[in-house]
DSSP file (Angstrom, degrees, kcal/mol; ACC not computed):
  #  RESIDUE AA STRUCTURE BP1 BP2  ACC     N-H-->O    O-->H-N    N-H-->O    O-->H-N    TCO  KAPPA ALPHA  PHI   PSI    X-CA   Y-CA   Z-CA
    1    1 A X              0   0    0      0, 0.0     2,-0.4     0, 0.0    22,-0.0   0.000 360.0 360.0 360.0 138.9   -2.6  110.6  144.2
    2    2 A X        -     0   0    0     22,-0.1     2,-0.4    20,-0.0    22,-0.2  -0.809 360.0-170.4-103.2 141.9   -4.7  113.3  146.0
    3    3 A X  B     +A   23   0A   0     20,-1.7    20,-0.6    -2,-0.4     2,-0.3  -0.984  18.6 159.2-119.7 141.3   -7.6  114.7  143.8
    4    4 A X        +     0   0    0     -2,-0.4     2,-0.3    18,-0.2    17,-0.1  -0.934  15.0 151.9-154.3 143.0   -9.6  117.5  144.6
    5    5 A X        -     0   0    0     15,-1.1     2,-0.4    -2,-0.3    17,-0.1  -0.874  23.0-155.0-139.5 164.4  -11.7  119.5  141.6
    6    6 A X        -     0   0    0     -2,-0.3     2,-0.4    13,-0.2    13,-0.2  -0.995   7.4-170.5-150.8 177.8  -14.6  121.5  141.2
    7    7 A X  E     -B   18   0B   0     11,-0.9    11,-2.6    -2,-0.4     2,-0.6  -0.970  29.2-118.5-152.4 150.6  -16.7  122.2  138.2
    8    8 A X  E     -B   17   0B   0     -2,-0.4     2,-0.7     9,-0.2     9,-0.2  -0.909  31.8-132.6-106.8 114.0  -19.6  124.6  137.5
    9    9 A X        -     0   0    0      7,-0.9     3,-0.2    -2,-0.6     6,-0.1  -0.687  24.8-178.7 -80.7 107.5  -22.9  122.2  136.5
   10   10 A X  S    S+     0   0    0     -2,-0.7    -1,-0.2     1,-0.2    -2,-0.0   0.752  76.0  61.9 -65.2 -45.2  -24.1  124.1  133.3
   11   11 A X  S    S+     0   0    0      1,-0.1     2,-0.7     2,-0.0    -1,-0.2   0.160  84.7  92.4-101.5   8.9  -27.0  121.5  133.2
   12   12 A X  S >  S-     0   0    0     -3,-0.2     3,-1.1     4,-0.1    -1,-0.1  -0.891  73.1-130.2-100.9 105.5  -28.7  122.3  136.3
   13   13 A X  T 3  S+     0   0    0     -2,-0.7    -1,-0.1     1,-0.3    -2,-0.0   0.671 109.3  39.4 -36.1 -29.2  -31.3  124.5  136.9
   14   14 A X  T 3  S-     0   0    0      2,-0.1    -1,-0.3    -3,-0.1    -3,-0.0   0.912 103.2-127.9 -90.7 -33.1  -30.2  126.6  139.6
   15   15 A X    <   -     0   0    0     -3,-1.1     2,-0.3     1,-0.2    -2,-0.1   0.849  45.9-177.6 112.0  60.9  -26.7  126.4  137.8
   16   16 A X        -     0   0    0      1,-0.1    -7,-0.9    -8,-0.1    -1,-0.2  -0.648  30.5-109.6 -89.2 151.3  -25.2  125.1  141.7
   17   17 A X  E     -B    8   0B   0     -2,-0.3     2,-0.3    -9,-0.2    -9,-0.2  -0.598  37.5-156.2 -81.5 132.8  -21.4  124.5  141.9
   18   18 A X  E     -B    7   0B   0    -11,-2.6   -11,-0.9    -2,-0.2     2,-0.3  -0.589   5.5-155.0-111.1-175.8  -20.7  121.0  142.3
   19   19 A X        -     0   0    0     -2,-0.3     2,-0.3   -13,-0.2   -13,-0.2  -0.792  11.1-142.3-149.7 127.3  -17.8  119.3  143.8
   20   20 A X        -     0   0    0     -2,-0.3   -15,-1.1     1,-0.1     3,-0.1  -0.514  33.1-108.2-107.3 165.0  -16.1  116.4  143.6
   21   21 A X        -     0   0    0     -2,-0.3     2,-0.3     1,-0.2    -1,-0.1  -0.313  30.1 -97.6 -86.1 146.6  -14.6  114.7  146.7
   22   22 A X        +     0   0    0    -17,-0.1     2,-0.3   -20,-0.0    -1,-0.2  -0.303  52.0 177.5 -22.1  88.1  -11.3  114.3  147.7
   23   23 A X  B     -A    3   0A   0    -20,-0.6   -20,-1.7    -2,-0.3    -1,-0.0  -0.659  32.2-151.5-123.7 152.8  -10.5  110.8  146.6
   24   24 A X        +     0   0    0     -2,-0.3   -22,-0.1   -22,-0.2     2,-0.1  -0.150  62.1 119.3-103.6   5.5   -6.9  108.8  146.9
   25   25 A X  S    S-     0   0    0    -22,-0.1    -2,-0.1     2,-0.1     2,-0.1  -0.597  73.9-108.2 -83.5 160.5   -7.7  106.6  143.6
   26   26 A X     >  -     0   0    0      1,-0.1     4,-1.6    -2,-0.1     3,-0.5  -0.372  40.5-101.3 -77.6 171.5   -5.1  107.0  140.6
   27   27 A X  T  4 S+     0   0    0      1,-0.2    -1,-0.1     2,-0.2    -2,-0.1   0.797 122.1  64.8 -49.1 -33.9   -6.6  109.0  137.8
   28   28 A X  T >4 S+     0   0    0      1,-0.2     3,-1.0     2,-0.1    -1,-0.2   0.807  94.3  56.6 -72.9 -30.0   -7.3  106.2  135.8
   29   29 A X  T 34 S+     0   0    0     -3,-0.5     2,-3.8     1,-0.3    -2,-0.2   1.000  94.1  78.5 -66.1 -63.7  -10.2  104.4  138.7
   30   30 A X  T 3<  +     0   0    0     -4,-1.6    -1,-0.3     2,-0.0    -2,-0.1   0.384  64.4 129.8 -50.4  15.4  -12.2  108.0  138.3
   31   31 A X    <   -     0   0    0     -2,-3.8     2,-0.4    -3,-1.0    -3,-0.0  -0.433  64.9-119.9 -68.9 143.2  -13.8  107.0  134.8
   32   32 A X        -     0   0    0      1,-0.0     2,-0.3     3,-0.0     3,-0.1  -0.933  20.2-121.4 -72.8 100.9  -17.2  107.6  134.8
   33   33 A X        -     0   0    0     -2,-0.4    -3,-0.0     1,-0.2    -1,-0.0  -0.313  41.0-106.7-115.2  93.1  -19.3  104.3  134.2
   34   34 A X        -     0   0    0     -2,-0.3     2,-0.4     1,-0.1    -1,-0.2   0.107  35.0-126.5 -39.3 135.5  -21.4  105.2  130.9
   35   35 A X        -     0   0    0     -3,-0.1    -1,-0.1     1,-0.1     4,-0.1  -0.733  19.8-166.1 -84.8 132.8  -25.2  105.7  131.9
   36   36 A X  S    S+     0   0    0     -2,-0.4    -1,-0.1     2,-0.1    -2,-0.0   0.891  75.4  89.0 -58.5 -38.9  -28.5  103.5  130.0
   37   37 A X  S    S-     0   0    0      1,-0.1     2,-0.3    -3,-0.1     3,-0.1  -0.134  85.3-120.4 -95.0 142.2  -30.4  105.6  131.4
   38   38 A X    >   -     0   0    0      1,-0.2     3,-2.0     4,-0.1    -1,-0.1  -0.732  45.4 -74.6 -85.9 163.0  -31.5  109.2  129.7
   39   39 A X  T 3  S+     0   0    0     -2,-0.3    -1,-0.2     1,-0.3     3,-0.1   0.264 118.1  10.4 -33.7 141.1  -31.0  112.3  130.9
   40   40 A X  T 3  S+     0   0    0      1,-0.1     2,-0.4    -3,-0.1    -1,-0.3   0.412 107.0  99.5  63.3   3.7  -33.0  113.2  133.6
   41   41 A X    <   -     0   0    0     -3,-2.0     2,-0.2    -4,-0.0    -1,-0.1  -0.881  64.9-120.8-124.0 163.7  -34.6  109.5  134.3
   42   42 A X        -     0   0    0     -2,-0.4    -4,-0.1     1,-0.1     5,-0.0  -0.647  39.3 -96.8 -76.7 132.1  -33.9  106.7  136.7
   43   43 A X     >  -     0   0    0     -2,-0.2     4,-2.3     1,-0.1     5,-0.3  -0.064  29.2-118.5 -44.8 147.6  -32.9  103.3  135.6
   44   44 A X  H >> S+     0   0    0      1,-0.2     4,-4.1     2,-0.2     3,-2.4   0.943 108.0  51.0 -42.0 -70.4  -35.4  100.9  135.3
   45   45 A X  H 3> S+     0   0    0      1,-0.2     4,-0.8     2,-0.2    -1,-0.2   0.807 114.5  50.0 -29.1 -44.7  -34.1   98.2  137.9
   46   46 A X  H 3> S+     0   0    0     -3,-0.2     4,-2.0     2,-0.2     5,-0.4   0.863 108.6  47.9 -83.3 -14.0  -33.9  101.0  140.2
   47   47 A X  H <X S+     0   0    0     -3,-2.4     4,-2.7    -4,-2.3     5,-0.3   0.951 118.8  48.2 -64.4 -44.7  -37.7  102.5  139.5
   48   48 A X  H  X S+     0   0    0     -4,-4.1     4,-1.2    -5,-0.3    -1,-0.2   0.709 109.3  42.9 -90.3  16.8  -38.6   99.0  139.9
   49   49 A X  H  X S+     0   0    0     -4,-0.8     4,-1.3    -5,-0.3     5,-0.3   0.919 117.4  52.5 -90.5 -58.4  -36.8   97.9  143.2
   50   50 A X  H  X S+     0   0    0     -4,-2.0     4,-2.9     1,-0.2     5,-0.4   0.858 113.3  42.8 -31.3 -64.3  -38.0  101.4  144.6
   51   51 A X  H >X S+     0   0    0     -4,-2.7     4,-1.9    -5,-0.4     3,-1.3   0.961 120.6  41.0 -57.0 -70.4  -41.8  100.6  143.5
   52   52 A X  H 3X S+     0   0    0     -4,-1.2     4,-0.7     1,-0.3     5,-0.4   0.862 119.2  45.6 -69.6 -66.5  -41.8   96.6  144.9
   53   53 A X  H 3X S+     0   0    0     -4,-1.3     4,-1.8     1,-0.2    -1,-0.3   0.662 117.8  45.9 -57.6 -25.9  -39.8   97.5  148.1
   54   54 A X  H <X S+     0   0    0     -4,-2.9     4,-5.1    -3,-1.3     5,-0.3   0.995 119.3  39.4 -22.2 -89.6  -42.3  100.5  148.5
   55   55 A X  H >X S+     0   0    0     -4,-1.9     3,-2.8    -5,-0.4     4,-1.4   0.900 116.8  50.1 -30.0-100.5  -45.4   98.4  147.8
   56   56 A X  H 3< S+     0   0    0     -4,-0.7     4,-0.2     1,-0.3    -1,-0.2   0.661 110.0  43.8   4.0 -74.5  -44.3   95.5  149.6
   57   57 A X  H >< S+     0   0    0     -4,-1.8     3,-1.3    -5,-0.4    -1,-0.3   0.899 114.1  54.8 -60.6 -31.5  -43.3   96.9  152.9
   58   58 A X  H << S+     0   0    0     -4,-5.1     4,-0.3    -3,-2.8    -2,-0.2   0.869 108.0  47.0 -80.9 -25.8  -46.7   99.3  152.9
   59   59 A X  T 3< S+     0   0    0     -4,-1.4     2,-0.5    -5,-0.3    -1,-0.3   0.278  82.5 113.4-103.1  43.3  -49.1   96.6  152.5
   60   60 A X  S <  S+     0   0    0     -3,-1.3     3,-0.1    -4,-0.2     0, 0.0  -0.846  97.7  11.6 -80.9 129.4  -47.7   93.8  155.4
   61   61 A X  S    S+     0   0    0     -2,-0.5     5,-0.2     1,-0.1    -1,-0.2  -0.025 104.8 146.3  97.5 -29.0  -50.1   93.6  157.8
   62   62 A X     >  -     0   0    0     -4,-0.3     4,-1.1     3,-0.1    -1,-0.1   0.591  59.4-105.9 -18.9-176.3  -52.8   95.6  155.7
   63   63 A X  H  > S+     0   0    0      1,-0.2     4,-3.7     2,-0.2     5,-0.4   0.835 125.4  47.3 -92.0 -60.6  -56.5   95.4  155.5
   64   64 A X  H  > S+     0   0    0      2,-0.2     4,-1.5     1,-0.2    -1,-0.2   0.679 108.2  50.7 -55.9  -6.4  -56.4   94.0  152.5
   65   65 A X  H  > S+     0   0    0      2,-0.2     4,-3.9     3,-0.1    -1,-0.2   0.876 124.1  42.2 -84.5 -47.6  -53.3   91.0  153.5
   66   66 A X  H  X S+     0   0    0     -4,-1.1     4,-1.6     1,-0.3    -2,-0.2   0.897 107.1  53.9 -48.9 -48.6  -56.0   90.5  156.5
   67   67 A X  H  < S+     0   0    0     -4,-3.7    -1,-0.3     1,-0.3    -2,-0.2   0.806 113.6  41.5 -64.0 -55.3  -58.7   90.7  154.4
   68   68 A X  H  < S+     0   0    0     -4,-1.5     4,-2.1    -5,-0.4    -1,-0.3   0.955 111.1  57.8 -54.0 -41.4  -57.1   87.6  151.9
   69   69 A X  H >X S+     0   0    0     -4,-3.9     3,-2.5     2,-0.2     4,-1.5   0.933 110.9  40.7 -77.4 -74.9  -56.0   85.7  155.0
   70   70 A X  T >< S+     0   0    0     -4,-1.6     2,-3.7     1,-0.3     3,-1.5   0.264 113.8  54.2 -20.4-142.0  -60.0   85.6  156.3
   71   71 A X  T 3> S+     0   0    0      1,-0.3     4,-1.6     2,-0.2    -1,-0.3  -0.053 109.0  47.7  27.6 -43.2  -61.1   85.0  153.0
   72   72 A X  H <> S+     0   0    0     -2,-3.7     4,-1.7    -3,-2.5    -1,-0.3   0.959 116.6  40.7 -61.6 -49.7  -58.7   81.7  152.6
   73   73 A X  H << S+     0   0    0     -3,-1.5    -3,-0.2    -4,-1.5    -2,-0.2   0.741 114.0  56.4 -74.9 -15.6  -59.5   80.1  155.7
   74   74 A X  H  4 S+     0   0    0     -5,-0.3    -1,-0.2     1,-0.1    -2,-0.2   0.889 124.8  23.0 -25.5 -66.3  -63.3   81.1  155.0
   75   75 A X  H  < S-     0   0    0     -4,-1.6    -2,-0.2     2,-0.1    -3,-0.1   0.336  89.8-140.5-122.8   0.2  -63.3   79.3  151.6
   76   76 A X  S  < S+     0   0    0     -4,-1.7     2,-0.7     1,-0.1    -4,-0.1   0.350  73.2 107.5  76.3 -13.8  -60.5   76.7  151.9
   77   77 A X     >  +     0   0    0     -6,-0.3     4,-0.9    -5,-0.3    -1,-0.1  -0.902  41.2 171.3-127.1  82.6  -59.5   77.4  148.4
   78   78 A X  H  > S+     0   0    0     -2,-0.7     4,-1.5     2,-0.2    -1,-0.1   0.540  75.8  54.2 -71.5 -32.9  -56.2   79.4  148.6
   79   79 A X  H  > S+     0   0    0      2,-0.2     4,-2.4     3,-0.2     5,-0.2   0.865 108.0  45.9 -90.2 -33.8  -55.3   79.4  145.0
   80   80 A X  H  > S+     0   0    0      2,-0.2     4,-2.1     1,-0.2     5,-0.3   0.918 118.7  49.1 -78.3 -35.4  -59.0   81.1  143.6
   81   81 A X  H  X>S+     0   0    0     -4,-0.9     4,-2.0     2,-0.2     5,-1.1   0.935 112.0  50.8 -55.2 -38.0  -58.2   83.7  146.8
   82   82 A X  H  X5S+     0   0    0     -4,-1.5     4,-0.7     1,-0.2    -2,-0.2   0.985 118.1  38.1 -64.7 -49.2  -54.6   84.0  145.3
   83   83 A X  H  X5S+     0   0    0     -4,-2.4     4,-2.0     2,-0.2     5,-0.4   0.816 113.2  47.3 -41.4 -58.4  -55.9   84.7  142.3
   84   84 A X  H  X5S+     0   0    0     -4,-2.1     4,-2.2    -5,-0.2    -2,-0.2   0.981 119.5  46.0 -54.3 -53.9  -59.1   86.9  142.9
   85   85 A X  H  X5S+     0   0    0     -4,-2.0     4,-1.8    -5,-0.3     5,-0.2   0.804 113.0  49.7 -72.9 -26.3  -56.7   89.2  145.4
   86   86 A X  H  X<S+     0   0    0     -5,-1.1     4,-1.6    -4,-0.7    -1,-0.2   0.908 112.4  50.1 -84.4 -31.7  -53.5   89.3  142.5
   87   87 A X  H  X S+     0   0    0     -4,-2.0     4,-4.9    -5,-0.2     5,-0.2   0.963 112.5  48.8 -69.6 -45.6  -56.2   90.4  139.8
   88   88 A X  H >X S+     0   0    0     -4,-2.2     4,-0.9    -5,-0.4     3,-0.6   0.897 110.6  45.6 -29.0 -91.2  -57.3   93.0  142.1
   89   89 A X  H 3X S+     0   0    0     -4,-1.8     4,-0.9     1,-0.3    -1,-0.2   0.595 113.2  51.3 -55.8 -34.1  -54.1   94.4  143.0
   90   90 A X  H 3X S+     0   0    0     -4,-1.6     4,-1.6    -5,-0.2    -1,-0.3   0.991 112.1  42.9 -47.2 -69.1  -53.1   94.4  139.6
   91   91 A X  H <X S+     0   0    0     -4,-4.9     4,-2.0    -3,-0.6    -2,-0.2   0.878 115.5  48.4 -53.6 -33.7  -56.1   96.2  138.2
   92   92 A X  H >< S+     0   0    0     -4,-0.9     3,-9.4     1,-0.3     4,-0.3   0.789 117.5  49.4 -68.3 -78.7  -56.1   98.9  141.3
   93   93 A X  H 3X S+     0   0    0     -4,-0.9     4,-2.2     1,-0.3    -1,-0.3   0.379 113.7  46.5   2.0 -49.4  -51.9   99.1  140.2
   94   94 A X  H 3< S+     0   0    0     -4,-1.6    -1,-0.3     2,-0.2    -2,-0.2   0.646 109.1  47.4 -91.4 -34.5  -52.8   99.6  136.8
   95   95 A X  T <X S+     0   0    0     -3,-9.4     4,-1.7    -4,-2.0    -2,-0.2   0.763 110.2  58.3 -93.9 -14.1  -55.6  102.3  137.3
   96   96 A X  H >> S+     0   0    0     -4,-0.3     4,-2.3     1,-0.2     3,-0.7   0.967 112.2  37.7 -58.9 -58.7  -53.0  104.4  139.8
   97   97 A X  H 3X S+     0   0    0     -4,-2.2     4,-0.6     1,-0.3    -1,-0.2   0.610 114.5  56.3 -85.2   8.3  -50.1  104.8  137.1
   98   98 A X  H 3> S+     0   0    0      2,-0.1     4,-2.4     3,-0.1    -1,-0.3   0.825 115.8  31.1 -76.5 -43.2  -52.5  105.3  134.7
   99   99 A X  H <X S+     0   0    0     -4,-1.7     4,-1.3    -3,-0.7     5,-0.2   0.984 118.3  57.9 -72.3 -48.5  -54.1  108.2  136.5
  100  100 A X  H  X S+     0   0    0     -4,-2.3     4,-1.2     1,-0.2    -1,-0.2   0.780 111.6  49.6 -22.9 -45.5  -50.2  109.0  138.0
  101  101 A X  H  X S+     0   0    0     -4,-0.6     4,-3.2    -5,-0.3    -1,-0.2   0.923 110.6  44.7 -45.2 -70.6  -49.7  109.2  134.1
  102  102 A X  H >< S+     0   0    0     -4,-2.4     3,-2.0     1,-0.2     4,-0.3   0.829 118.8  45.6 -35.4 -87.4  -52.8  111.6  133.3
  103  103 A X  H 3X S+     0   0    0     -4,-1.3     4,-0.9     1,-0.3     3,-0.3   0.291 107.3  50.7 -70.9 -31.8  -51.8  113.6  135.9
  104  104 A X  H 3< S+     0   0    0     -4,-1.2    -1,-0.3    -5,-0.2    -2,-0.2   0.891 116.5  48.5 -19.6 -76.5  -47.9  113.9  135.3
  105  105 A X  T << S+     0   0    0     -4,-3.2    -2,-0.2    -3,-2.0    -1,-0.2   0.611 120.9  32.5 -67.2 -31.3  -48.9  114.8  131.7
  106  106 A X  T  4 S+     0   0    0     -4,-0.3     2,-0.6    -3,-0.3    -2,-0.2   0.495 119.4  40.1 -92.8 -13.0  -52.0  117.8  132.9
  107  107 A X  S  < S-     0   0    0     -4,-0.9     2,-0.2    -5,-0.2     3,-0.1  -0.827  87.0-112.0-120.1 144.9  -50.6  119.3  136.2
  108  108 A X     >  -     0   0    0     -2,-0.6     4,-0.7     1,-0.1     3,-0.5  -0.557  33.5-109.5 -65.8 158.6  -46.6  120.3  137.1
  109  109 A X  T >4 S+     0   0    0      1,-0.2     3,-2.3    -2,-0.2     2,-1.1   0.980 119.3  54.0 -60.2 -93.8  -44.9  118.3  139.8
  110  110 A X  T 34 S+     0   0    0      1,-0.3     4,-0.3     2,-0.2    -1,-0.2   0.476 113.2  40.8 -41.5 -18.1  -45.0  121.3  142.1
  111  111 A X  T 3> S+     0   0    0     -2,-1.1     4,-0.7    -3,-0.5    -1,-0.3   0.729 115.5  51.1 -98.6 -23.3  -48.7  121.6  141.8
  112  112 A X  H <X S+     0   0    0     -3,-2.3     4,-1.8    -4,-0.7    -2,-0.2   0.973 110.8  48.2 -66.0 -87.0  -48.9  117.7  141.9
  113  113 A X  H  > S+     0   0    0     -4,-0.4     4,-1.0     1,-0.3    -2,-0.2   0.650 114.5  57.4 -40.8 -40.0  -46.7  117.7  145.4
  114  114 A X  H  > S+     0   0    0     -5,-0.4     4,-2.7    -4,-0.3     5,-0.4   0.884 106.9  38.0 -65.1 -42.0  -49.2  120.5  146.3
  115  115 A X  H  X S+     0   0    0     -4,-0.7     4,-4.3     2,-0.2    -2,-0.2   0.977 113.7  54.9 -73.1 -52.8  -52.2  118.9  146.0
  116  116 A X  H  X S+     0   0    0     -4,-1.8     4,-0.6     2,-0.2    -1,-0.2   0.550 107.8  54.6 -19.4 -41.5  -50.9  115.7  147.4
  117  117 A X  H  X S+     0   0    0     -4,-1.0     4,-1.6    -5,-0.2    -2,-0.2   0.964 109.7  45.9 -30.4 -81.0  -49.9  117.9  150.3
  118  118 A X  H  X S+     0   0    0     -4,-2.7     4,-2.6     1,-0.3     5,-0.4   0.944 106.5  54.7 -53.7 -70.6  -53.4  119.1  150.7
  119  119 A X  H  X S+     0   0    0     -4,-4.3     4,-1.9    -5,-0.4    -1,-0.3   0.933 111.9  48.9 -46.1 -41.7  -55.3  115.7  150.4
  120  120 A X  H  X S+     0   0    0     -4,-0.6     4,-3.5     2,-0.2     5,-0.2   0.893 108.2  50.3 -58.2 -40.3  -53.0  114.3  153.5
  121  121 A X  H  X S+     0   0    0     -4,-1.6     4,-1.6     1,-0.2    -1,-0.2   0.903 109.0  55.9 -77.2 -27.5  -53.6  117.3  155.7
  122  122 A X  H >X S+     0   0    0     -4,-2.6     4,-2.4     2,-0.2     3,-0.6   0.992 115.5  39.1 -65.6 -55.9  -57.6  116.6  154.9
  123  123 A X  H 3X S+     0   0    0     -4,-1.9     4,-2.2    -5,-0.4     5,-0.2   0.843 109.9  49.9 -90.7 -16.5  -57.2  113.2  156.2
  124  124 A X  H 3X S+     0   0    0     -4,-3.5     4,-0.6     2,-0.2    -1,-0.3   0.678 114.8  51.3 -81.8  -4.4  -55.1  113.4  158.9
  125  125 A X  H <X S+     0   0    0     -4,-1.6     4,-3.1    -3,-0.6    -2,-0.2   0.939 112.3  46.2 -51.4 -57.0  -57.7  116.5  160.1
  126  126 A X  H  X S+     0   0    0     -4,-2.4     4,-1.3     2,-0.2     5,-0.3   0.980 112.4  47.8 -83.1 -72.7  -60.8  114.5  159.7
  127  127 A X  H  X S+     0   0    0     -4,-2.2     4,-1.6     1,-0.2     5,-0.4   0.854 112.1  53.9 -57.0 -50.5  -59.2  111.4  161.5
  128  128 A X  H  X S+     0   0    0     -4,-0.6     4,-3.1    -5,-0.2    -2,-0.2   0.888 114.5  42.2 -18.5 -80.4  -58.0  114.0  164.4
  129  129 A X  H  < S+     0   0    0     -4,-3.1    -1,-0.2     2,-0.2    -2,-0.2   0.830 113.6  47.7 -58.6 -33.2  -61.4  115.0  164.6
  130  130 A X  H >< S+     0   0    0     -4,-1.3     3,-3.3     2,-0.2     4,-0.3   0.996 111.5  53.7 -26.5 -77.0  -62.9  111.6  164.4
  131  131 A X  H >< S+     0   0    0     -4,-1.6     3,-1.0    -5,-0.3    -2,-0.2   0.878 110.8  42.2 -41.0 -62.7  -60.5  110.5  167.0
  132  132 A X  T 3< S+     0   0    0     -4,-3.1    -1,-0.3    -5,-0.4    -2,-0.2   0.351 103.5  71.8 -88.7  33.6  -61.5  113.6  169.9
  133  133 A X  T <         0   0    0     -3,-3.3    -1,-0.2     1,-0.1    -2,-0.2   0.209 360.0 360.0 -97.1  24.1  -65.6  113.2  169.2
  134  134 A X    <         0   0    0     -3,-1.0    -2,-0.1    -4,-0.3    -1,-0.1   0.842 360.0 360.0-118.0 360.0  -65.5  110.2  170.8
């Protein structure tokens, strides 16, 4: 069976026409798969695969990964480094979504995304200029 529909999204700010795609399934396949999740948020699992694979991938190779690996073979004692460096990273973790929190709660997302903007373009200017006085 060929389907092809469209439907007017009521629930959308810009109120854009959505459409859904040309599919070959019987009627019966297209049920919609009840969401956990509420409106307007992401399921957990997927906030947290999104966060670890985030995390993860941006600190291999870091200052800090270097910074543990010195520090083991320095002091021999892998499990009080594993330790020291996992409380660490927890607390810094802990004081980001906390401020990520604040800020969520004082500022809009557009203003947020602005500012964010603005702090990148500052540091990649000052390393540019670092980078030609030398």
């Amino acid at each position: 069976m060929l389907l092809c529909s469209a439907s007017y999204d009521k629930r959308s700010p810009s109120a854009k026409r959505s459409f859904i795609a040309v599919t070959l399934n019987p009627p019966d396949t297209l049920k919609k798969e009840p969401d956990t999740a509420p409106k307007g948020r992401k399921p957990a699992t997927r906030i947290f695969l999104s966060t670890f694979i985030t995390i993860f991938l941006a600190e291999i190779g870091d200052k800090t990964q270097v910074t543990t690996l010195l520090m083991t073979a320095e002091s021999h004692a892998p499990w009080i480094v594993f330790l020291g460096a996992g409380s660490a990273l927890v607390l810094t973790s802990f004081l980001g979504v906390w401020l990520g929190q604040w800020l969520a709660s004082h500022l809009t997302p557009r203003l947020l995304d602005t500012l964010g903007g603005g702090v990148l373009l500052v540091i990649s200017v000052a390393l540019l200029w670092d980078m030609l006085q030398i």
